[in-house]
Biopython code that builds the backbone (N, CA, C, O; Angstrom):
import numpy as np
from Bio.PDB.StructureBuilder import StructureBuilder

atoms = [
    (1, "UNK", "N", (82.763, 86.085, -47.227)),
    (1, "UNK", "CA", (83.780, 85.065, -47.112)),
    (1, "UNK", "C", (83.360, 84.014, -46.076)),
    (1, "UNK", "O", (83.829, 82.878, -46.140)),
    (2, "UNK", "N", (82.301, 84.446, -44.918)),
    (2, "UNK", "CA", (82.473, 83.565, -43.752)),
    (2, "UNK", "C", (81.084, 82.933, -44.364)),
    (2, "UNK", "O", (80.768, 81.895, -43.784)),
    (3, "UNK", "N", (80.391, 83.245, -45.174)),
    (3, "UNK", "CA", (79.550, 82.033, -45.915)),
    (3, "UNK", "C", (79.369, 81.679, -46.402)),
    (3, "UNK", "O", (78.307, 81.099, -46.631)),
    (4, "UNK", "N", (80.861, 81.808, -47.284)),
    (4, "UNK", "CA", (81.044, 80.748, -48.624)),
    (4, "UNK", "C", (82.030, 79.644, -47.883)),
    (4, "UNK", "O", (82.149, 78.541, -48.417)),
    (5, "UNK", "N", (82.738, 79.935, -46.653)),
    (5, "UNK", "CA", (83.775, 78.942, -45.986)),
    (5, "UNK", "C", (82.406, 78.323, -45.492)),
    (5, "UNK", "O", (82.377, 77.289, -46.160)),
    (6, "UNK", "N", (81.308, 78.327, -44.764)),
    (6, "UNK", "CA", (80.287, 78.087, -44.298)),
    (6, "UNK", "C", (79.756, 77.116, -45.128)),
    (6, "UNK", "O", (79.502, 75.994, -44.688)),
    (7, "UNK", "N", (79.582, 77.390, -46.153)),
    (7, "UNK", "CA", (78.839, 76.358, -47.158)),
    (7, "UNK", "C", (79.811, 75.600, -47.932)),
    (7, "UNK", "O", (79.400, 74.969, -48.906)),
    (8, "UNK", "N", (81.133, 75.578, -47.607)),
    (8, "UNK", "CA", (82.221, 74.632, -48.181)),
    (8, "UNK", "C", (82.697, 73.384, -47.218)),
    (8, "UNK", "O", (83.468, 72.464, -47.493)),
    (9, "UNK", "N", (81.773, 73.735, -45.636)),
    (9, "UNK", "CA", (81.864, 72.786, -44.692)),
    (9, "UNK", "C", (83.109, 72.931, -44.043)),
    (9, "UNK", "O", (83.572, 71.993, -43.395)),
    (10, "UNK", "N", (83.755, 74.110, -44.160)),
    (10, "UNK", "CA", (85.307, 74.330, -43.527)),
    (10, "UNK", "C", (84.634, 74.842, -41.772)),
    (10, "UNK", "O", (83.613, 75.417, -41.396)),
    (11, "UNK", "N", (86.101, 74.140, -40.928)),
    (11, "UNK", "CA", (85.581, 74.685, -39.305)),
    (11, "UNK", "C", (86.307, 75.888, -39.308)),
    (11, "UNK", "O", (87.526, 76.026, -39.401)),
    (12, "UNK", "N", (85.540, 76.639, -39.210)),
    (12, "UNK", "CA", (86.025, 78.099, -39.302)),
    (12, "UNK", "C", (86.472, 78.674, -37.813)),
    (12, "UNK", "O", (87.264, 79.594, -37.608)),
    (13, "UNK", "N", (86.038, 78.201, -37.218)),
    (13, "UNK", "CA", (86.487, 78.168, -35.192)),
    (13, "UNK", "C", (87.805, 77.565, -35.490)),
    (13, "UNK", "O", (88.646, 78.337, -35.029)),
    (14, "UNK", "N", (88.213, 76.843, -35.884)),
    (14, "UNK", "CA", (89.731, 75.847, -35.928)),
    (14, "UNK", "C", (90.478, 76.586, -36.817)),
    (14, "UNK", "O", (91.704, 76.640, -36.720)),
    (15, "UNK", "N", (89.848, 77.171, -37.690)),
    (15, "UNK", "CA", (90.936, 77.698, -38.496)),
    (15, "UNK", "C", (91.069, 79.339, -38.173)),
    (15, "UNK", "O", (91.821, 80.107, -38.772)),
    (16, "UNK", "N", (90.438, 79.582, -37.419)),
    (16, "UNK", "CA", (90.895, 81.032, -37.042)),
    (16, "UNK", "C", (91.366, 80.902, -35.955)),
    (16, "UNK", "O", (92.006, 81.900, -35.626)),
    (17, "UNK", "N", (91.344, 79.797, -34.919)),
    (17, "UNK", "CA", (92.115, 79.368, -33.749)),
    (17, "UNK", "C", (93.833, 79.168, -34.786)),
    (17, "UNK", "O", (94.771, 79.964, -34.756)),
    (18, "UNK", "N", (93.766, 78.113, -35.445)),
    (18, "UNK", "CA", (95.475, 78.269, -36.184)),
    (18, "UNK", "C", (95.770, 79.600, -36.465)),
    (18, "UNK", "O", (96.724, 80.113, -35.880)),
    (19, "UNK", "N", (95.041, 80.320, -37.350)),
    (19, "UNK", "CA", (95.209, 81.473, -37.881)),
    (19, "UNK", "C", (96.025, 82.402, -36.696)),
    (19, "UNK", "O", (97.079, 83.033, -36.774)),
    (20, "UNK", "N", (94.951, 82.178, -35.431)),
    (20, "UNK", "CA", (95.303, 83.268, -34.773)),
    (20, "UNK", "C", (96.858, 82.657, -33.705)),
    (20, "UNK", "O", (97.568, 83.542, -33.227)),
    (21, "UNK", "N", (97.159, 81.451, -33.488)),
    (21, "UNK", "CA", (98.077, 80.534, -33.077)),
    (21, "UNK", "C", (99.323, 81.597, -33.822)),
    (21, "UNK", "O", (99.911, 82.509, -33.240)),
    (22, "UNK", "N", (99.475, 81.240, -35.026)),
    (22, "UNK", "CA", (100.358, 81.652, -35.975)),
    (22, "UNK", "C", (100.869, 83.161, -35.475)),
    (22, "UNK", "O", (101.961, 83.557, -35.068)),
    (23, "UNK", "N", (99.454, 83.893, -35.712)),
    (23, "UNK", "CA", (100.044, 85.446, -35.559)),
    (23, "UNK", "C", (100.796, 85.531, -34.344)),
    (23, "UNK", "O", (101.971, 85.878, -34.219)),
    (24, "UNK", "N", (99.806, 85.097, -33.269)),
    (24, "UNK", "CA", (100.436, 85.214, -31.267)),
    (24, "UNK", "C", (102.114, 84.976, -31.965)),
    (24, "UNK", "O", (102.795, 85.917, -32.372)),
    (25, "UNK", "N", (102.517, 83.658, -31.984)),
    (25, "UNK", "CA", (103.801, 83.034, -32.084)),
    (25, "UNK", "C", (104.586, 84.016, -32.418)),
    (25, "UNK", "O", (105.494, 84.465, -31.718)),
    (26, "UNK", "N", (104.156, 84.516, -33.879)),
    (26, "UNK", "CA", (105.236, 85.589, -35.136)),
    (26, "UNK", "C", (105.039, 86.458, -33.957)),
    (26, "UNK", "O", (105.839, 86.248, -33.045)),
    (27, "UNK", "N", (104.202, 87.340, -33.771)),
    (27, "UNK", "CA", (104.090, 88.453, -32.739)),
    (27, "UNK", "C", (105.295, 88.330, -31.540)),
    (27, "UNK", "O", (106.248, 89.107, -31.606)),
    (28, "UNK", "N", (105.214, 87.276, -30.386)),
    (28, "UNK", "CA", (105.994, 87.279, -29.890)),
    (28, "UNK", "C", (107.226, 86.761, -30.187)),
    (28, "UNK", "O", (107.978, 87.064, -29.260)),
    (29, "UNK", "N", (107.911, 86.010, -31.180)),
    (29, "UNK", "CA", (108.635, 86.538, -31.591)),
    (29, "UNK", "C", (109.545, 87.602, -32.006)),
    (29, "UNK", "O", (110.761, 87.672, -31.826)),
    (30, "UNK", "N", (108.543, 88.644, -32.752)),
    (30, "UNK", "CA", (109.038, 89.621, -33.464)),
    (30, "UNK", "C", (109.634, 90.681, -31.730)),
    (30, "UNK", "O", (110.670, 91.324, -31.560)),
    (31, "UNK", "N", (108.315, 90.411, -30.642)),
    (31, "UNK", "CA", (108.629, 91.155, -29.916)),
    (31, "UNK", "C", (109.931, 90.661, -28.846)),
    (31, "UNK", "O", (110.166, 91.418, -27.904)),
    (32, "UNK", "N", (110.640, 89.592, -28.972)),
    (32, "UNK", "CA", (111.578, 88.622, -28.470)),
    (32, "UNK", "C", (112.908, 89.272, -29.267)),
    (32, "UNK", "O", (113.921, 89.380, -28.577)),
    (33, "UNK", "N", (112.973, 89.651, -30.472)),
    (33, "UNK", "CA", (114.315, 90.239, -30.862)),
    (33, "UNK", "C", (114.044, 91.364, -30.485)),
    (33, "UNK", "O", (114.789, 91.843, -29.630)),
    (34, "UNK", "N", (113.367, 91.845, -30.775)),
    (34, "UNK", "CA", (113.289, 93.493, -30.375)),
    (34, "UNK", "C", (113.803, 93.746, -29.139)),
    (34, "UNK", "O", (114.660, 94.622, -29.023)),
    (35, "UNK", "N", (113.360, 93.023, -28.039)),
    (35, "UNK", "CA", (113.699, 93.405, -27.018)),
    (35, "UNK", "C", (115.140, 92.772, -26.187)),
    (35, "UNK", "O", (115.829, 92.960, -25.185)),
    (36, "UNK", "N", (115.018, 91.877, -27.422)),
    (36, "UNK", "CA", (116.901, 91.695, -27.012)),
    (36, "UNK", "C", (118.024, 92.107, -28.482)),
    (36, "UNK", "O", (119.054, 91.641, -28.967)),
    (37, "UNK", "N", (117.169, 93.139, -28.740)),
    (37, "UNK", "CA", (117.944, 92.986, -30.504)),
    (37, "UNK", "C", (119.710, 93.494, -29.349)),
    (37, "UNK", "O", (120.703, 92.773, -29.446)),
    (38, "UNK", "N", (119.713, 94.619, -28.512)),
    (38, "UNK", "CA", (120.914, 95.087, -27.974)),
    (38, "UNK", "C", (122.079, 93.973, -27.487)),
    (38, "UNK", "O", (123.260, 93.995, -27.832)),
    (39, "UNK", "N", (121.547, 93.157, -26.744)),
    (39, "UNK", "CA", (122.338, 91.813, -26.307)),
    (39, "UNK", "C", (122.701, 91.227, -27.345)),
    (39, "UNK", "O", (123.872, 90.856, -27.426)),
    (40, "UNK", "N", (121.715, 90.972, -28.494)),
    (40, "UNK", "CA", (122.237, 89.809, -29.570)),
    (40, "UNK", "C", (123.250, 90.724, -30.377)),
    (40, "UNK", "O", (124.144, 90.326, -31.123)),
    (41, "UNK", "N", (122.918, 92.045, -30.068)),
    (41, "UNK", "CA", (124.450, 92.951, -31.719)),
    (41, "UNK", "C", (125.673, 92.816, -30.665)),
    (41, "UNK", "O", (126.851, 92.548, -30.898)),
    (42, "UNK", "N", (124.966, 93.110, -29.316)),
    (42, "UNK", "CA", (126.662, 93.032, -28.647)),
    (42, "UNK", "C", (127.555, 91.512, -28.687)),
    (42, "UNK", "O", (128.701, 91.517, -29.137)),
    (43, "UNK", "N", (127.009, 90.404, -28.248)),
    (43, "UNK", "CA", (127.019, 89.075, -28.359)),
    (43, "UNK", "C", (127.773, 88.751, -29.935)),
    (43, "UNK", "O", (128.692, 87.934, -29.990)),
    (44, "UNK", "N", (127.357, 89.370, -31.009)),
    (44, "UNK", "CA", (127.875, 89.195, -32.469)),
    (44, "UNK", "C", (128.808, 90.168, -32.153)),
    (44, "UNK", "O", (129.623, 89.487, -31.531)),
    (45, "UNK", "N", (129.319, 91.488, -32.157)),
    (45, "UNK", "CA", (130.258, 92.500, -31.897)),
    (45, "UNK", "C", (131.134, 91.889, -30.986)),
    (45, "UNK", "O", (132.105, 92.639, -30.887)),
    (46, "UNK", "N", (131.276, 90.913, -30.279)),
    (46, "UNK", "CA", (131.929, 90.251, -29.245)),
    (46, "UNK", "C", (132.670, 89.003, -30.253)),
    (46, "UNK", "O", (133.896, 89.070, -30.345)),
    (47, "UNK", "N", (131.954, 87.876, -31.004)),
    (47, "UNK", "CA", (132.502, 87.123, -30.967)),
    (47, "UNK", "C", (133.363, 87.739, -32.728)),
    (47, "UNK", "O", (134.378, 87.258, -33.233)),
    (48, "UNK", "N", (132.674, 88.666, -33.166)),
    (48, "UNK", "CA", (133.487, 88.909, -34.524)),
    (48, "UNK", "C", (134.867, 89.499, -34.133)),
    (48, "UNK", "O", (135.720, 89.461, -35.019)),
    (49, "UNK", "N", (135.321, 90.204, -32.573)),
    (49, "UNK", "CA", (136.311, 90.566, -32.158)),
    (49, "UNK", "C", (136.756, 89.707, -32.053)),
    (49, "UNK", "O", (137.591, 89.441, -32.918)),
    (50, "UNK", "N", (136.503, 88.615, -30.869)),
    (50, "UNK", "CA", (137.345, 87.686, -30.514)),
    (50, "UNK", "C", (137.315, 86.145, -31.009)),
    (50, "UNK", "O", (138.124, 85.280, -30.675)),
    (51, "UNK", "N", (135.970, 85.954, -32.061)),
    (51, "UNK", "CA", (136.066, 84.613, -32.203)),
    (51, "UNK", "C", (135.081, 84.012, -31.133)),
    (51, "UNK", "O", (134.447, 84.512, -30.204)),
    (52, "UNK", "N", (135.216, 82.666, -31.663)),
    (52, "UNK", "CA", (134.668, 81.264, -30.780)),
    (52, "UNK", "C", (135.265, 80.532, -29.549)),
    (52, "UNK", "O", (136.485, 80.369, -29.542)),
    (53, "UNK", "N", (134.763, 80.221, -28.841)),
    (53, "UNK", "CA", (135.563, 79.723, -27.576)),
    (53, "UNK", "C", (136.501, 78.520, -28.595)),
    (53, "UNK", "O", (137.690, 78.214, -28.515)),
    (54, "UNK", "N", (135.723, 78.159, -29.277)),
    (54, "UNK", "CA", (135.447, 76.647, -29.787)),
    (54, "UNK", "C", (136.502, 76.744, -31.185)),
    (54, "UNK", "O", (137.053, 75.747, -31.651)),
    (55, "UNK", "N", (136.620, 77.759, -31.593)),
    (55, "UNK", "CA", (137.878, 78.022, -32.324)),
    (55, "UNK", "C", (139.398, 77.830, -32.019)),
    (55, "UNK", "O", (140.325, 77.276, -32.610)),
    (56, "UNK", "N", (139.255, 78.586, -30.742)),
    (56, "UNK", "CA", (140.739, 78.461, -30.035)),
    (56, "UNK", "C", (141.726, 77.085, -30.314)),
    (56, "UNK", "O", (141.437, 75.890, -30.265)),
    (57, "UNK", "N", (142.724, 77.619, -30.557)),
    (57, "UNK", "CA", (143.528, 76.238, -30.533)),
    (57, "UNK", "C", (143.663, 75.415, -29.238)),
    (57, "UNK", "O", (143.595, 74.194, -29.097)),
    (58, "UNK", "N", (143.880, 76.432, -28.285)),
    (58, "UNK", "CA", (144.245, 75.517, -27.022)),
    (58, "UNK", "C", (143.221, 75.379, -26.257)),
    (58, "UNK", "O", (143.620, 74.911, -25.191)),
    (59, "UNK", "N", (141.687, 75.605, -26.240)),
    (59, "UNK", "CA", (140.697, 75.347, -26.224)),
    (59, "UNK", "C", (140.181, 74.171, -26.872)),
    (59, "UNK", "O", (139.405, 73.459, -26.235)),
    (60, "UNK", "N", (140.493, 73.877, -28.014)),
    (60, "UNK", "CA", (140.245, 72.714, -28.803)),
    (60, "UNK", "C", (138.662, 72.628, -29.559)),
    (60, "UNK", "O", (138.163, 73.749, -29.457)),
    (61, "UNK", "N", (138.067, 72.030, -30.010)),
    (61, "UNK", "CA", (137.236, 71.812, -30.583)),
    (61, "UNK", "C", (136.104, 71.170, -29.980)),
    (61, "UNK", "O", (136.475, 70.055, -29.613)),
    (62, "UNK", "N", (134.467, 71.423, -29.612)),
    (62, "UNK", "CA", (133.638, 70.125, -28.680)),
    (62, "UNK", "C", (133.387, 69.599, -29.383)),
    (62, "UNK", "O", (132.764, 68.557, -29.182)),
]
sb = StructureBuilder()
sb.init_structure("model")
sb.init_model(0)
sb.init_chain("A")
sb.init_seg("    ")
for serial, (resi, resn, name, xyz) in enumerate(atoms, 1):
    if name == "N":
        sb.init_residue(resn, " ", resi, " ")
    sb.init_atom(name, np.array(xyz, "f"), 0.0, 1.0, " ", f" {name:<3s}", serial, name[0])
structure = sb.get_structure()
């Protein structure tokens, strides 16, 4: 594969630099919910009890 991209004139340094850009990102990501997946179910378990600040009537709308 790396010398048929080779002989197609593709920069194969740049594109495994994106390539690898991409994964890092998704990666930390994936590891960014994980490690707040507990805060974000409580945060949803919170507002499906009580709603939106921003709902409230006498709160009003921003």
């Amino acid at each position: 594969m790396l010398e048929e991209a080779k002989a197609l004139d593709l920069n194969v340094s740049a594109i495994s630099n994106q390539a690898l850009e991409v994964a890092v990102k998704e990666s930390k990501r994936e590891r960014w919910i994980a490690e707040n997946r507990a805060g974000i179910e409580a945060l949803n378990s919170f507002v499906a009890e009580a709603g939106l600040f921003s709902d409230d009537e006498n709160f009003g709308v921003i």
